[in-house]
C-alpha positions, 0 to 999 in steps of 0.5 A: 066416747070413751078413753082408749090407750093402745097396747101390743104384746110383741115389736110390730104387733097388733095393737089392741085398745085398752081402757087406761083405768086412770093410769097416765100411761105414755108409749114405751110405759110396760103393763100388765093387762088381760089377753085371750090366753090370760093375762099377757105382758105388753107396751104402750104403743099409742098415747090415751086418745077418745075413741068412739062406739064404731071403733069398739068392736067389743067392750074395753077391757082395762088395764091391770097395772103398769108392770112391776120388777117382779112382772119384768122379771118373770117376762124376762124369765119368759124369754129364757124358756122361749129359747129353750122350748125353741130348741126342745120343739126342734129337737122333736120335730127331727125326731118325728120327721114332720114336714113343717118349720117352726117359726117362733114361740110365745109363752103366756105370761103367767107361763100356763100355756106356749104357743108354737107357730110353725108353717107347712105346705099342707096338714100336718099330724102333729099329735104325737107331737104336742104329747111329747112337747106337753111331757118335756115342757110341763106346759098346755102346748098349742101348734098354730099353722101361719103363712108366708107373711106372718112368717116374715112378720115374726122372723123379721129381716131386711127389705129391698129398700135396706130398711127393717120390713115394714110388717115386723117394724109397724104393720099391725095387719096385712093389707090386701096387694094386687098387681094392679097397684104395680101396674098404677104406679108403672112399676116394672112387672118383674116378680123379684123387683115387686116381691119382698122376702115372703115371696109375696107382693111387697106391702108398701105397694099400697102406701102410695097407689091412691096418690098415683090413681088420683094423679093418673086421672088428671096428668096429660098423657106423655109425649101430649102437648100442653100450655105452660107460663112459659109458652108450648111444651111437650110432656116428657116425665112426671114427679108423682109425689110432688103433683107435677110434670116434667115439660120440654119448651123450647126444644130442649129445655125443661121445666116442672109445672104442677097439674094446676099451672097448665092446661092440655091442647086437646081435651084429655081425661088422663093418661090411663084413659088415653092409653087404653 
């Protein structure tokens, strides 16, 4: 077991586990630790914790330091060149008519290296590019190709929902999402009902797909009928979240029974099963 603490270089960002090196680091606590591209600015994100050997993928590298005025300054610098090499890549994308959109900037720490992230339908011959882009800015430049995703990850927005996008607010990673997701949980099939603003199927299609899986195995079909306290019922709805299902007695009036209160006339295996 080893003491882990987890740090992200960017809001909504992947979150990487560091070895606290004897620092009582807490979220929001600024540091300075090694990254793949040298040294790299970041936050606490998740409180020390032990973690074990399957967790690790690699050795724990440790922590540099908790960030000094002088770190936060030259990060605040960062962020004014960030801008700038925005608008200078841009400027010289126009220029050499390339079919690609530039969707943010990173800069190395220790400004050695800037990294452009771009997306585009297919290659692109960038070279000439990255000539100019190294000339203008006196840096290492690197172009890296990105999805859809990863786009609205960075740019970040507004979902359906009215609430920031998940992906640029806590994802750290893209979970896989399918149609059949939409399809357990009864949701209509309509692309502009189910897609978020990258076009693709929203993220939180997942969230609570098992809850509906497990519920969809048990629950009696609609319209079946079913023993309650109160007497014979016929199932007219469901309260997935809450385990429950919405019975008429007597006619017309309704109740909430959950799954473990009542028991189905005929045998049943489930409402998926008994549809198909």
């Amino acid at each position: 077991m080893a003491k882990a603490v987890g740090i992200s270089f960017r809001a909504g960002g992947k979150v990487y586990l560091y070895d606290p090196e004897g620092l009582p680091l807490v979220p929001g606590d600024e540091v300075v630790v090694p990254a793949a591209r040298g040294v790299g600015f970041g936050r606490v994100v998740t409180p020390i914790r032990e973690v074990t050997d399957d967790e690790l993928e690699e050795p724990l590298k440790k922590v540099m330091r908790r960030a000094t005025p002088h770190d936060r300054d030259r990060q605040r610098r960062n962020l004014e060149k960030k801008e700038e090499a925005y608008r200078t890549a841009r400027r010289l994308i126009q220029k050499h008519g390339l079919p690609m959109k530039l969707v943010d900037v990173d800069y190395v720490f220790d400004g050695s290296s800037i990294i452009f992230y771009f997306t585009a339908e297919g290659r692109v011959d960038f070279r000439e590019l990255v000539k100019d882009l190294a000339g203008t800015l006196k840096a290492r430049i690197e172009l890296k190709q990105v999805g859809v995703r990863d786009e609205a990850k960075m740019v970040g927005g507004l979902g359906p929902c009215g609430r920031d996008l998940c992906c640029s607010l806590f994802l750290s990673d893209f979970n896989p999402v399918s149609i059949k997701m939409a399809k357990e949980q009864d949701l209509p099939l309509n692309p502009s009902k189910i897609s978020g603003i990258c076009g693709r199927l929203m993220c939180c299609l997942k969230y609570e797909v098992a809850a509906y899986e497990e519920f969809n195995q048990t629950a009696p079909p609609l319209w079946s009928e079913v023993d309650t306290p109160e007497g014979v019922g016929t199932v007219v709805a469901y309260q997935v979240p809450r385990r429950q299902v919405v019975v008429e007695v007597e006619g017309c009036r309704r109740i909430e029974i959950g799954l473990d209160e009542l028991s189905s006339k005929k045998e049943s295996r489930g409402r998926k099963q008994r549809k198909r």
